[in-house]
Backbone as JSON Lines, residues from 0, in Angstrom:
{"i":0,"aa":"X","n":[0.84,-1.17,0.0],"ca":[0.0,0.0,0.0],"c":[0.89,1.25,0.0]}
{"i":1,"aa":"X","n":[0.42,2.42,-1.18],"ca":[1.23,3.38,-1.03],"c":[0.38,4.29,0.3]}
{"i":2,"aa":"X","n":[1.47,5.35,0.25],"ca":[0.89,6.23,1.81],"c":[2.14,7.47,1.22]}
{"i":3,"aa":"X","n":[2.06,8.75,1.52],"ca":[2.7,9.99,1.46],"c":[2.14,10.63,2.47]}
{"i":4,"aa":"X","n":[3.78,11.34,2.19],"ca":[4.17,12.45,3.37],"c":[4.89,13.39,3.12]}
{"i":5,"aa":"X","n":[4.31,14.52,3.14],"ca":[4.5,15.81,3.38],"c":[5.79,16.77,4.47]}
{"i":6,"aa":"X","n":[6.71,17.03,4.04],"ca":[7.96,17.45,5.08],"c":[8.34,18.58,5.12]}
{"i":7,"aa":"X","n":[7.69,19.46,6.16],"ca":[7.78,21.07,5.72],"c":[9.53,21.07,5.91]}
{"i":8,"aa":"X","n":[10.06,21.09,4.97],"ca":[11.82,21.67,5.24],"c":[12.09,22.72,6.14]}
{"i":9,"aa":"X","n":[11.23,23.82,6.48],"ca":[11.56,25.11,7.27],"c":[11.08,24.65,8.59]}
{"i":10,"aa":"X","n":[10.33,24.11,9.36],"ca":[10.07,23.74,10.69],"c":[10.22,22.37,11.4]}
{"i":11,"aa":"X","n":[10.23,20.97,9.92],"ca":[10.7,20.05,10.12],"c":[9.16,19.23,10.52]}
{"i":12,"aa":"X","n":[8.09,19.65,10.31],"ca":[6.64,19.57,10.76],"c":[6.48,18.29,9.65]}
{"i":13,"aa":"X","n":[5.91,17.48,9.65],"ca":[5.28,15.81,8.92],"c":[4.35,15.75,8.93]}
{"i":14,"aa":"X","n":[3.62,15.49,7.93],"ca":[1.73,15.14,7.55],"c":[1.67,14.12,6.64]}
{"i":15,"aa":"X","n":[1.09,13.01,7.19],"ca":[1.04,11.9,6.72],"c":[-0.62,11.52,6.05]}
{"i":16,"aa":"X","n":[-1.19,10.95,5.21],"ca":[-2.41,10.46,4.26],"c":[-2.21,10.26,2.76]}
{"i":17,"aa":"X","n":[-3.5,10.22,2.19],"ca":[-3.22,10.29,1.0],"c":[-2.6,11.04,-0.02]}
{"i":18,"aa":"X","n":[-2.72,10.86,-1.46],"ca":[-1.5,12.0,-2.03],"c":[-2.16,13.53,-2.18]}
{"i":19,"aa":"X","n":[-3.89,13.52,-2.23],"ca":[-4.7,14.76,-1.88],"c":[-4.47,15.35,-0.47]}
{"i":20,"aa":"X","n":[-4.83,14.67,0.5],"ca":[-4.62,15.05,1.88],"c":[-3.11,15.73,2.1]}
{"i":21,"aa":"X","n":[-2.02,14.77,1.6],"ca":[-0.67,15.91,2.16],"c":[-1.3,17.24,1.08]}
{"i":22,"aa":"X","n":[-1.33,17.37,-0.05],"ca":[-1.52,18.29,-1.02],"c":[-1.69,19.4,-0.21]}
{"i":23,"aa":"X","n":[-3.12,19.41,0.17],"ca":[-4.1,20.1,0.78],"c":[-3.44,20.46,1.76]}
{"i":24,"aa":"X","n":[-2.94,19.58,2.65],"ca":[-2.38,20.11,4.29],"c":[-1.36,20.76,3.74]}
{"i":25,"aa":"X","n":[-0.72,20.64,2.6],"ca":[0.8,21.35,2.42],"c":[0.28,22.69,1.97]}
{"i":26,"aa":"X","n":[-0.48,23.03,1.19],"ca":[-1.28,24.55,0.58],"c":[-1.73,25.62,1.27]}
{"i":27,"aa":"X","n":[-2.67,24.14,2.56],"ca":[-2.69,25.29,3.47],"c":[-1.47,25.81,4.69]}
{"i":28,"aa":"X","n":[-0.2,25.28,4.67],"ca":[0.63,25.37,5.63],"c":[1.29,26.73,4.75]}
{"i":29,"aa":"X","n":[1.56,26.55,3.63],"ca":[1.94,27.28,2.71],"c":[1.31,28.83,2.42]}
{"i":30,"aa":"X","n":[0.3,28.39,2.87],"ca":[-1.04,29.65,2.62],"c":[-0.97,30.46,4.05]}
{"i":31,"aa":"X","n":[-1.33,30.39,5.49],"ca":[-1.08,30.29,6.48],"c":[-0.27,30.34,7.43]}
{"i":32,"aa":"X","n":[0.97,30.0,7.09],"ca":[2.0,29.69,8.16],"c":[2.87,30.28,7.71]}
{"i":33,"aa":"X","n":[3.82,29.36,6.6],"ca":[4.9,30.01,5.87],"c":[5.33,29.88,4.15]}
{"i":34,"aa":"X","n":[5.02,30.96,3.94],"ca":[5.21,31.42,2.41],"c":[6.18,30.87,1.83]}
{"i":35,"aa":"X","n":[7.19,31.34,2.81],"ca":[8.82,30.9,2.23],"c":[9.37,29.59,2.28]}
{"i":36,"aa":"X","n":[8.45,28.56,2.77],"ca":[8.72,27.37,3.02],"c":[8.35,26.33,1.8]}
{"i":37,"aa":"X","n":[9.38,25.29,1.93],"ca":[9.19,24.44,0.24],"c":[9.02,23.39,1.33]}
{"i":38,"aa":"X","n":[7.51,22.37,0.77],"ca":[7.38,21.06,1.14],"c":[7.35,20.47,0.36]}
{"i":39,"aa":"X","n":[7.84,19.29,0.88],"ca":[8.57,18.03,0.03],"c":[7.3,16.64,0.37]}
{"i":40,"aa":"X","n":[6.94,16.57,-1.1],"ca":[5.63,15.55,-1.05],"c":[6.86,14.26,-1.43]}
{"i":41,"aa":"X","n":[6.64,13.32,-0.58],"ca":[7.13,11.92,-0.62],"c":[6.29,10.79,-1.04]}
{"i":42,"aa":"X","n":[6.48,9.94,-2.14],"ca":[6.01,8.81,-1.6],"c":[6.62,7.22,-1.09]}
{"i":43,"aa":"X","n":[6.01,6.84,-0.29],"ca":[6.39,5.62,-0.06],"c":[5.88,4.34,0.61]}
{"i":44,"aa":"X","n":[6.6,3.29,0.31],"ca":[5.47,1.67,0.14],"c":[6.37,1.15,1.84]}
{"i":45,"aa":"X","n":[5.77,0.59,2.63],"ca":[6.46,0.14,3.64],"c":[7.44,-0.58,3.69]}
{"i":46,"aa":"X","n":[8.84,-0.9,4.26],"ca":[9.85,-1.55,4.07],"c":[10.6,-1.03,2.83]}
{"i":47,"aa":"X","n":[10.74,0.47,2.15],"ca":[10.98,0.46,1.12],"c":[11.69,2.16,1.27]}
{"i":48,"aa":"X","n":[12.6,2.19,0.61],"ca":[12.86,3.87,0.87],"c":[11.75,4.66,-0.13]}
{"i":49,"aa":"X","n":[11.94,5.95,0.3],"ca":[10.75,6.62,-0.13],"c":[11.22,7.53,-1.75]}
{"i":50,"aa":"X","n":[10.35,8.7,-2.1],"ca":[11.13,9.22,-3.13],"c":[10.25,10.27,-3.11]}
{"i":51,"aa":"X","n":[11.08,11.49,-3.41],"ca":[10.5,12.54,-3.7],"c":[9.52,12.8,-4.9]}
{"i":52,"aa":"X","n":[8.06,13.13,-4.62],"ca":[7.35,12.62,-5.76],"c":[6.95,14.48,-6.53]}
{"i":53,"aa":"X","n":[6.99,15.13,-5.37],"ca":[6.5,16.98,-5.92],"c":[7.27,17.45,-4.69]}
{"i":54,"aa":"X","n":[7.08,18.73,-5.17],"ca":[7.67,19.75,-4.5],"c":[6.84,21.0,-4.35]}
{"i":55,"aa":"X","n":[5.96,21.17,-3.03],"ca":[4.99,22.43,-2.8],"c":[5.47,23.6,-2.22]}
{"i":56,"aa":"X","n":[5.43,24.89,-3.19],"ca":[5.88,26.11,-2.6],"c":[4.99,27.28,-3.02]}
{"i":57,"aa":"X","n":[5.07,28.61,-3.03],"ca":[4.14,29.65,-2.8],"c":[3.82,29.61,-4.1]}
{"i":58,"aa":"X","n":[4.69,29.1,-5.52],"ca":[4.28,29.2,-6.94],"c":[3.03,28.27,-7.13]}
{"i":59,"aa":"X","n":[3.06,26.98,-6.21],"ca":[2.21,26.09,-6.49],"c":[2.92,24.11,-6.32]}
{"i":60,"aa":"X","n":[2.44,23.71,-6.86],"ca":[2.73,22.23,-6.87],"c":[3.96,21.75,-8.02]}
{"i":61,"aa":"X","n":[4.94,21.06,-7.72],"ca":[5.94,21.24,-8.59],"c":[6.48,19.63,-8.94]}
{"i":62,"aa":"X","n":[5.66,19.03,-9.95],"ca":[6.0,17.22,-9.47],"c":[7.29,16.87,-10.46]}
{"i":63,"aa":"X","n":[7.69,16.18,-9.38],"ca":[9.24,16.09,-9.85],"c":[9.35,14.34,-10.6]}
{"i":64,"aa":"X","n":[10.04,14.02,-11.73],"ca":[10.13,12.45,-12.36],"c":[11.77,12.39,-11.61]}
{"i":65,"aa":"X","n":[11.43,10.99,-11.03],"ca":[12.61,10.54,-10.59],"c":[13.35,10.84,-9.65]}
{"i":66,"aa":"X","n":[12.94,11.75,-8.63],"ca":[12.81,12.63,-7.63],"c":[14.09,11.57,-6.59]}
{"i":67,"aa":"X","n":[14.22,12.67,-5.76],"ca":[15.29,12.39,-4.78],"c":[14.91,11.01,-3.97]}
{"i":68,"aa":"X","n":[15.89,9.86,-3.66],"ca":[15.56,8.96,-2.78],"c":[15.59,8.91,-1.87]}
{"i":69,"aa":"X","n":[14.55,8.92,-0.8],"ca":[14.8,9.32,0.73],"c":[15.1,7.78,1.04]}
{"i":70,"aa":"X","n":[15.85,7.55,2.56],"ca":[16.26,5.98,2.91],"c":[15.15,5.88,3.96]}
{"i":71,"aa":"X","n":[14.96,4.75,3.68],"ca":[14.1,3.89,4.89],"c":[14.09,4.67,6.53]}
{"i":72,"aa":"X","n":[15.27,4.46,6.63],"ca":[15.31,5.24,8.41],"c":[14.7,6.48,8.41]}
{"i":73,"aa":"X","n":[15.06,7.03,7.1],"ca":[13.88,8.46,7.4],"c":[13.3,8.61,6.8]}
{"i":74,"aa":"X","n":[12.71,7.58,6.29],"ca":[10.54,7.19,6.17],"c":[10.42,7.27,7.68]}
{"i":75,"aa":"X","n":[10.68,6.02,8.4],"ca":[10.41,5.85,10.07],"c":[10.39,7.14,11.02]}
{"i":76,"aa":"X","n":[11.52,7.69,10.87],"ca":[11.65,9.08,11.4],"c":[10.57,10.16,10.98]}
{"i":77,"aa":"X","n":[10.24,10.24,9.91],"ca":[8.78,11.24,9.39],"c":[8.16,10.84,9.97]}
{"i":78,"aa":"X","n":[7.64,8.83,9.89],"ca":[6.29,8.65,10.19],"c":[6.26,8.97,11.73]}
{"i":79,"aa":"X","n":[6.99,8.61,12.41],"ca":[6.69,9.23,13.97],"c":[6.91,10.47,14.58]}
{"i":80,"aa":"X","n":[7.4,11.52,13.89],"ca":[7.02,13.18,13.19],"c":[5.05,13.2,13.18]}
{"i":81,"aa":"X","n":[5.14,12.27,12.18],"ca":[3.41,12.39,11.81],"c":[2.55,12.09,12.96]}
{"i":82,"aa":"X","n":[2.67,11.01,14.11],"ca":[2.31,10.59,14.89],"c":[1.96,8.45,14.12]}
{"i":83,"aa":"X","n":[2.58,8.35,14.12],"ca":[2.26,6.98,13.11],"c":[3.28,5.94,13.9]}
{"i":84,"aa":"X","n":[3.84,6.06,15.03],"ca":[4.55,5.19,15.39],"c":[5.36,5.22,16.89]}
């Protein structure tokens, strides 16, 4: 099962659901909180490193092919950021 997560880079803040739900939570963090902040939409399958799938900032949604590989240990580390563990 896929699952994404959302990683505000400027506060270090994690939002974990579907690939709409981070969207949304990232737009409005973006909208709200901080302008200047780039979140990093991840996806990833359990037991598996993750990968940078978009990139959300004040221009809008920015989806990246082939995107950065995040490692396993920090999938785990987000998900209990998110509250997931």
């Amino acid at each position: 099962m896929v699952s994404y997560l959302a990683h505000d880079k400027s506060s270090g803040l994690v939002f974990s659901g579907g690939f709409h739900q981070v969207a949304k939570w990232s737009q409005q963090r973006i909208e709200l909180k901080s302008p200047k902040a780039v979140i990093a939409i991840i996806k990833c399958r359990p037991s598996e490193n993750g990968r940078v799938v978009a990139e959300y900032s004040i221009q809008g949604v920015h989806f990246i092919e082939n995107g950065r590989t995040i490692p396993n240990r920090d999938i785990i580390k987000f998900s209990r950021l998110a509250g997931h563990g």
